[in-house]
C-alpha positions as CSV (number, residue, x, y, z in Angstrom):
1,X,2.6,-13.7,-6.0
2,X,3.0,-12.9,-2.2
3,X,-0.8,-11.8,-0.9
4,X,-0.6,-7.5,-0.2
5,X,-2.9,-5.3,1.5
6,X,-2.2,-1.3,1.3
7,X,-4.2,1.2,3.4
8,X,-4.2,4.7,3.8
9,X,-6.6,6.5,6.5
10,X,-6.5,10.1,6.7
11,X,-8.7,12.9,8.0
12,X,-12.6,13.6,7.5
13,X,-13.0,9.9,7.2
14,X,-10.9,9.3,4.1
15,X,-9.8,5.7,3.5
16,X,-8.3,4.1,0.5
17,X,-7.6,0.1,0.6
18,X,-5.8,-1.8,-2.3
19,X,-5.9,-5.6,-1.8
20,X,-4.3,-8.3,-3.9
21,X,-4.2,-12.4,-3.1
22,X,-2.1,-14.6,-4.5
23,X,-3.9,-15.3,-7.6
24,X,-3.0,-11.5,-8.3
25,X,-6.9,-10.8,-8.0
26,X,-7.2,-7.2,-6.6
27,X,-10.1,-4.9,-5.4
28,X,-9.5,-1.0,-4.6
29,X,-11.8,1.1,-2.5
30,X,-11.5,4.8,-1.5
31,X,-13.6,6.7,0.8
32,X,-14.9,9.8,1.7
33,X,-17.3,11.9,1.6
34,X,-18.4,11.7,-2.1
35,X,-17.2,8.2,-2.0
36,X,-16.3,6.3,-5.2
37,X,-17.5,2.5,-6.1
38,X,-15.0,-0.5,-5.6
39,X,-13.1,-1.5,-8.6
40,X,-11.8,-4.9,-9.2
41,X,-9.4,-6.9,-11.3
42,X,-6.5,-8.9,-12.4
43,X,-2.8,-8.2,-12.1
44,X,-1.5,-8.4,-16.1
45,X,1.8,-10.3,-16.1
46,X,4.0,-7.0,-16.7
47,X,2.3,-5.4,-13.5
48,X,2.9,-8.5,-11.2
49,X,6.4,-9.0,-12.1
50,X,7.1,-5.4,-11.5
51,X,5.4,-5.4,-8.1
52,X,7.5,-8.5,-7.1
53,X,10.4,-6.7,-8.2
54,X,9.5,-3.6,-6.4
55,X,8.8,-6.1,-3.4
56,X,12.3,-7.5,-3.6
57,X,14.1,-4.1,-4.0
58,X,12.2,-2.8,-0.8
59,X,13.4,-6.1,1.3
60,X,13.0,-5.4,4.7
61,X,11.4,-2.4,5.3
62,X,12.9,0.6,7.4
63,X,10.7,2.3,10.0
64,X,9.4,5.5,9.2
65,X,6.9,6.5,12.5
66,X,5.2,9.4,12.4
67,X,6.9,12.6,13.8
68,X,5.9,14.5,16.4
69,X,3.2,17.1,15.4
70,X,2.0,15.4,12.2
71,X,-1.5,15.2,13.3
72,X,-3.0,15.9,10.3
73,X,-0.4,13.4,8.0
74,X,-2.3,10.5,6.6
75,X,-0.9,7.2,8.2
76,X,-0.5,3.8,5.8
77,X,0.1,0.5,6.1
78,X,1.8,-2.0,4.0
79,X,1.0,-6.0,4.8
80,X,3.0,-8.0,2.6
81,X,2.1,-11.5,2.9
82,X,-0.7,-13.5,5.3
83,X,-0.9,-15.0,8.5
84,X,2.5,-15.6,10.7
85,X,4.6,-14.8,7.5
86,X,2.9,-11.1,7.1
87,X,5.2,-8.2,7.8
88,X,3.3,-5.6,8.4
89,X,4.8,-2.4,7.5
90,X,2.8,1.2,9.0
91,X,4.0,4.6,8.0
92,X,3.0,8.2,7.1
93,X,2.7,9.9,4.1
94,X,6.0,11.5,4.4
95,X,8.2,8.7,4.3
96,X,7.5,8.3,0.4
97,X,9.9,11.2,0.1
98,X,12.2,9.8,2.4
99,X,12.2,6.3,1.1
100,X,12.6,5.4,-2.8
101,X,12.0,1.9,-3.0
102,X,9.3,2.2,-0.8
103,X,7.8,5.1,-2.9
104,X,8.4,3.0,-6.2
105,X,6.3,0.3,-4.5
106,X,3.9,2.1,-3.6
107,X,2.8,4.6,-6.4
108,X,3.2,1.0,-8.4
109,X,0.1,0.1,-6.1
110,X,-1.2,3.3,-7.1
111,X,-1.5,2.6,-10.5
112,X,-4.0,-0.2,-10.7
């Protein structure tokens, strides 16, 4: 299992962080206001091979910046890997509609 980090910072200090290591450990933390305590656990088998797959189907990622006058979007980033090997992978909220695979990866993160 390839290391992945996914972050979403929006307005009023919202922030929401999935990370999972290679051991398909993982620890989710959102933030806002009325934050929520960390959660943690362990990738079952069904949900790691389906974010490899999901990983795989994405490939190489297309770029989706953020358009002109989307202040207010929330912005993400995808890391897929660690160290030299990372591709790092930012975007806004908007390209989940625009982008399938990436979507599918994505809410699949979502899930845990």
């Amino acid at each position: 299992m390839q290391a992945i980090k996914y972050q979403v910072v929006g307005e009023e200090d919202y922030a929401f962080v999935i990370s999972i290591d290679q051991n398909g450990e993982y620890s989710i933390s959102s933030g806002t206001y009325t934050s929520e305590p960390p959660r943690s656990g362990k990738l079952t088998p069904e949900q790691e091979n389906s974010l490899i797959a999901a990983i795989h189907s994405l490939g190489i990622p297309e770029e989706h910046p953020m358009p002109e006058g989307a202040a207010d979007a929330f912005e993400a980033k995808l890391i897929i890997g660690e160290g030299s090997d990372a591709v790092v992978y930012p975007f806004w909220e908007g390209a989940l509609e625009q982008d399938p695979k990436l979507q599918n990866l994505v809410r699949l993160l979502e899930l845990l």
